[in-house]
Each structure stands twice: as C-alpha cells, then as structure tokens.
C-alpha positions in Angstrom: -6.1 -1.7 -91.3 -9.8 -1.0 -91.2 -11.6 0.0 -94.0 -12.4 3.8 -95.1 -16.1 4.6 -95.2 -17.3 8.2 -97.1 -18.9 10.4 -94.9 -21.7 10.4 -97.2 -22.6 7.7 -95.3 -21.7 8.1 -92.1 -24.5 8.9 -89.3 -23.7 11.0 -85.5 -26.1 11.7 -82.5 -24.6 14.7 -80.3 -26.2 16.1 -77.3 -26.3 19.7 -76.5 -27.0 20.4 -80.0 -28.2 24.2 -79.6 -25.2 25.4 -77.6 -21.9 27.6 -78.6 -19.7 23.8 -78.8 -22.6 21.9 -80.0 -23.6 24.3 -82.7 -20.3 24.2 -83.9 -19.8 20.4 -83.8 -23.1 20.3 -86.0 -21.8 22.5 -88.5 -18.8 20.6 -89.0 -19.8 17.3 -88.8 -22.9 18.2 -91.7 -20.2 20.3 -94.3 -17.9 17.1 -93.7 -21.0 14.9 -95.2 -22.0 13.6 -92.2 -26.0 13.2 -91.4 -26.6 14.7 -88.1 -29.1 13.9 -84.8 -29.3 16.9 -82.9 -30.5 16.6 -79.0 -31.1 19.8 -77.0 -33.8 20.9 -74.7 -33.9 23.9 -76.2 -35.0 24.2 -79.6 -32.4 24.7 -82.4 -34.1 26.7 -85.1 -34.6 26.5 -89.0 -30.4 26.1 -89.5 -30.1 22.2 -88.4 -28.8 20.2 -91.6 -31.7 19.6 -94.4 -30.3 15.8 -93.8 -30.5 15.4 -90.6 -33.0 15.4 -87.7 -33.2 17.5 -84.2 -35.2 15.9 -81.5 -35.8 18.9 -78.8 -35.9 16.5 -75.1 -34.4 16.6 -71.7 -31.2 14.0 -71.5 -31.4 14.6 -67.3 -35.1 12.6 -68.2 -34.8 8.6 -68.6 -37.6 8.5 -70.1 -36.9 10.8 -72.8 -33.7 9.5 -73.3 -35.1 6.3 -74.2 -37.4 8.4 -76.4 -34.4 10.0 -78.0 -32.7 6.4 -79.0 -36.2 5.3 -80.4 -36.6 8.1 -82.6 -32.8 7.9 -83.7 -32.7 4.3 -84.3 -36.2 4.7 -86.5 -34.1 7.7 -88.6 -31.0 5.3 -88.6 -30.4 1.6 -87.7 -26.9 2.5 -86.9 -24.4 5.0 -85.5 -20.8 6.0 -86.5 -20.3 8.6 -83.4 -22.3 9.0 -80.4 -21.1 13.2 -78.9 -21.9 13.3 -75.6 -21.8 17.1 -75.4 -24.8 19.0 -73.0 -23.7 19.9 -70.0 -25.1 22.6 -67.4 -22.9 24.3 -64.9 -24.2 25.9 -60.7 -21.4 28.2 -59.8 -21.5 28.3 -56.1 -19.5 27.3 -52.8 -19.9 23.9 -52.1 -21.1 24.6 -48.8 -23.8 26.6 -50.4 -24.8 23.9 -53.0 -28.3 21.6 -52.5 -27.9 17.7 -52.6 -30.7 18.8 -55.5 -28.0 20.9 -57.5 -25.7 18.0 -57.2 -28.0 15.7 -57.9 -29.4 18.0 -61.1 -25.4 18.5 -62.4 -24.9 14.8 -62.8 -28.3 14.1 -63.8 -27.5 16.3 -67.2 -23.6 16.0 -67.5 -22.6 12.5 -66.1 -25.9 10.0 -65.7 -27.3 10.9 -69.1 -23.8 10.0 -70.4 -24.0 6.3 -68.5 -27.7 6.0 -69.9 -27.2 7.2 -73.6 -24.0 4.6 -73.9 -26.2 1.7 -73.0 -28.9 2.8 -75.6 -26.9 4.0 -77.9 -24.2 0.5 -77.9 -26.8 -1.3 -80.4 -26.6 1.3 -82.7 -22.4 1.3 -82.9 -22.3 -2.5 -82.7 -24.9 -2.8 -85.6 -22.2 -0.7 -87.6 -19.4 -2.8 -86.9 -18.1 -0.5 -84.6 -17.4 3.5 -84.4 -16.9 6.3 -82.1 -17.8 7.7 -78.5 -16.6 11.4 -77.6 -17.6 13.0 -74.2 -16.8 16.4 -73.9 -14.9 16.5 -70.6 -13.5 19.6 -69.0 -10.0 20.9 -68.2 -11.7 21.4 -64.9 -11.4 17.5 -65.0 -8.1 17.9 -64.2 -7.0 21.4 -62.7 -9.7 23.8 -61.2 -10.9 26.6 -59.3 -13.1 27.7 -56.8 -17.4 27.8 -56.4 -17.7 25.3 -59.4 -17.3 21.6 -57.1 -20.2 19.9 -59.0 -19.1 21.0 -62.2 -15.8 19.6 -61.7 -16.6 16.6 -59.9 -19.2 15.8 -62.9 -16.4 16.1 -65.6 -13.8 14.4 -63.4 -16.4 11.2 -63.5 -16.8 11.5 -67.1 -13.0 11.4 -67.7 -13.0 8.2 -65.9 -16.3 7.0 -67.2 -14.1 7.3 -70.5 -11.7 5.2 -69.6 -14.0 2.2 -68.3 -16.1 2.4 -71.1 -13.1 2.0 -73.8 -11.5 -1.2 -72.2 -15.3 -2.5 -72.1 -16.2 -1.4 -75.6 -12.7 -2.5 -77.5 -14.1 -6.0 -78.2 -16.9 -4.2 -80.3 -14.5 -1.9 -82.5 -16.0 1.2 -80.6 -13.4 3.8 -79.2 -14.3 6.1 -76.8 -12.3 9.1 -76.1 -12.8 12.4 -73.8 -11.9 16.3 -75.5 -11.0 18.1 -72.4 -11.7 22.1 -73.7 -10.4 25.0 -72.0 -12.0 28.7 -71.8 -14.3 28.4 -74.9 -16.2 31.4 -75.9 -20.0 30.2 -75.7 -22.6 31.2 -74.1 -22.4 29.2 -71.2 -18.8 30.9 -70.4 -20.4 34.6 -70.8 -23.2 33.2 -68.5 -20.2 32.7 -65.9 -18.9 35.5 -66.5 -22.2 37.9 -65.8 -22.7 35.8 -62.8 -18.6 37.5 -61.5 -16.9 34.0 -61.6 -13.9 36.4 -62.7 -13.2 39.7 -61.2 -13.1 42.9 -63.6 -15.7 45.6 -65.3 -17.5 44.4 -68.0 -18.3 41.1 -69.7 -15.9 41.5 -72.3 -13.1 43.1 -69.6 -13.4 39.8 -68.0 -13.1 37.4 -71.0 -9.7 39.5 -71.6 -8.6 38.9 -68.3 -9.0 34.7 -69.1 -7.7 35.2 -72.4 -4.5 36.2 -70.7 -4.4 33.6 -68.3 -3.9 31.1 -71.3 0.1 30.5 -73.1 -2.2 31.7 -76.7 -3.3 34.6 -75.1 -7.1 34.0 -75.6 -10.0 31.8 -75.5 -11.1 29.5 -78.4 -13.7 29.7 -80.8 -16.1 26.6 -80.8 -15.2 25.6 -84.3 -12.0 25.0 -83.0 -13.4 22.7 -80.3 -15.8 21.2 -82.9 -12.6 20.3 -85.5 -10.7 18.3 -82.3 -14.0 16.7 -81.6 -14.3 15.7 -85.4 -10.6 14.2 -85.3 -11.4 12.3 -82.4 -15.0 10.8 -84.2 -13.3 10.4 -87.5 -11.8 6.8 -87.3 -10.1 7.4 -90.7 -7.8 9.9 -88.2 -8.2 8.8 -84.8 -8.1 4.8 -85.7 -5.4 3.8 -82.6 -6.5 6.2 -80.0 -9.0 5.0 -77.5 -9.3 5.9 -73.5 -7.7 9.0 -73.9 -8.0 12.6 -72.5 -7.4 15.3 -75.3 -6.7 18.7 -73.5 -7.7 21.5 -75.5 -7.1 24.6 -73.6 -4.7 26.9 -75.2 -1.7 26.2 -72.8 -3.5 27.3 -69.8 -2.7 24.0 -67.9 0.7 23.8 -69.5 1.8 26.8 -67.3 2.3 26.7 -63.3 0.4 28.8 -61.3 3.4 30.1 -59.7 4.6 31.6 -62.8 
C-alpha cells in the first residue's frame, strides 16, 4: 500500500488550461489543495489559482514546450500529475483536408503529448512517482463523419496511453486516458456554428446531441474535470493504469440501430 500524500502538497501541469474542460480541471484540482501550472496559448485571465502559475505558449512549438518544462521545473522540482488536455479540432472531409491540417492536428493533440512525457518524466520520477492523464476522445473509439484527423489524433493518443504505462510502471507513474463524450465547451459550440449537426439554432442543435446520448444530454466540464481528478488522485485511482475511461453519457453504450 503506498503512502497518502495531502494535497497541500501535491503539484499538476495541465495543458489547455483556458478552455471549457481545462478551466474546469483547474478549478477542481486548486479547491482540492492542489498547486496548479496552467499551459494555454491563449491567455487565462486574473481567475488562475493565487498558488499556482499560468505560462501562456504554444505546445504544437518544441521549443516552447521545452520552455514550458523549464519554467515548471524552476516553480516546482517535481510533479504529481502531468494533464495532457489542449487539443484543436478541423472539421472537414478528408478528401478536403491539407497534409498541413493533418500535420497541425497532431502537432497540438498527439506530438506535444509524446514531447511533454519525455520532459515532463524527470519531474514524476523525482517524486517517486505519480500520474499521467491524456484526455482522449470517444471519437477514439466510435465516430462520425468530416472529423478524420481529429479522430485519428485521439485514436493515437489512446494507444500512446497504453505504451507509455507498461514503459512508465517501473517508475510508479500510471498513465491513463478519459475518453469524454459531448461536453458543453466552447470548442463543441464552435462545431456546432460550423453545422457539424443538422437543425436551427446553436442551442436547437446541442438538443438534438443531448438526445442522442442514454442521459439525455451533454455534460458539464466539471463533471469531466471530477473523472479526470479520480484518475490523477493516486489515493483513488492507485491500481488502474493503461486504461481508457469512457465518459460519454451512454452514447456509445447504445447501437446505432436502435
């Protein structure tokens, strides 16, 4: 049985800080005790945690991931939980999407992930071990039409998760993928205005997902950001490692048929 450390003193680093999951995630991690490094490109504003730190930089940019690391490991020495959370999204036809769109949706969602592991491995080890989650994508796993990159990103990370827990056992580090559904953040309402969904309005067309799903509607973030705690918080989580937690509301549960 491992030993229980207080979140008092217990340090994370997630990506895609600013956005409607990563917000969230922040939130909880920082009310749960937890110091937080924030990553975003975009800048977060005056609510980031008094006890943590926001670094606004591009993950998709080598260099300024190695930036990233430096500034986190001069704010901390070590890392319980490592979030790998930004992601960006081209809806189109695959026939219609650019080798520099497929090259600019694993850039941000799957390279940045390979990248940030390798930098941020000193940081876990030097704790004695701790906690990987990548925020997957029920799109992973099932999907739909004009979003091939997107899925084909989130597919690699799902695998990405699995090679990096068998490698990563020896040093006590688990690493785990959260597999959300249709979550309410901006990025979905982005989709939405762009017609991935047929209907009227914005909020007709968030209806018509909600009702695609066995709970009849689309999460919050916070609810995301609590599964994404459990999987971080090795005083919950302890034996689970290389796994794929769907959170989706039932809407892969049911057959298409139905």
């Amino acid at each position: 049985m491992q030993s229980v450390k207080t979140n008092e003193n217990r340090i994370m680093l997630i990506t895609g800080a600013a956005g409607g999951i990563g917000r969230a995630t922040v939130k909880v991690f920082a009310e749960a005790g937890w110091a937080v490094i924030g990553v975003d490109r975009r800048p977060f504003g005056e609510a980031f945690p008094s006890r943590g730190l926001f670094i606004q930089a591009d993950i998709a940019d080598p260099e300024q991931l190695e930036r990233i690391f430096e500034q986190a490991e001069a704010f901390s020495p070590t890392l319980d939980a490592l979030i790998n959370n930004a992601a960006i999204q081209i809806a189109k036809p695959l026939l219609e999407t650019s080798a520099e769109e497929w090259d600019q949706v694993m850039a941000h969602n799957l390279r940045s992930v390979f990248l940030g592991v390798k930098l941020a491995h000193p940081l876990l080890k030097a704790q004695g071990g701790g906690a990987i989650v990548n925020v997957s994508s029920v799109h992973a796993i099932c999907t739909s039409a004009n979003i091939a990159s997107y899925a084909a990103s989130k597919g690699g990370l799902l695998a990405l998760t699995r090679a990096m827990a068998i490698e990563f056992a020896p040093d006590n580090i688990r690493v785990n993928a959260i597999l959300p559904g249709a979550v309410d953040t901006p990025m979905l309402r982005a989709s939405m205005e762009r017609g991935s969904l047929s209907g009227g309005t914005v909020l007709d067309r968030l209806e018509n997902l909600a009702r695609k799903t066995v709970n009849g509607r689309v999460a919050q973030p916070e609810e995301i950001a609590r599964a994404i705690y459990f999987l971080a918080d090795n005083n919950q989580s302890s034996f689970m490692t290389g796994q794929a937690l769907v959170v989706d509301g039932g809407a892969t549960a049911r057959l298409s048929t139905e």
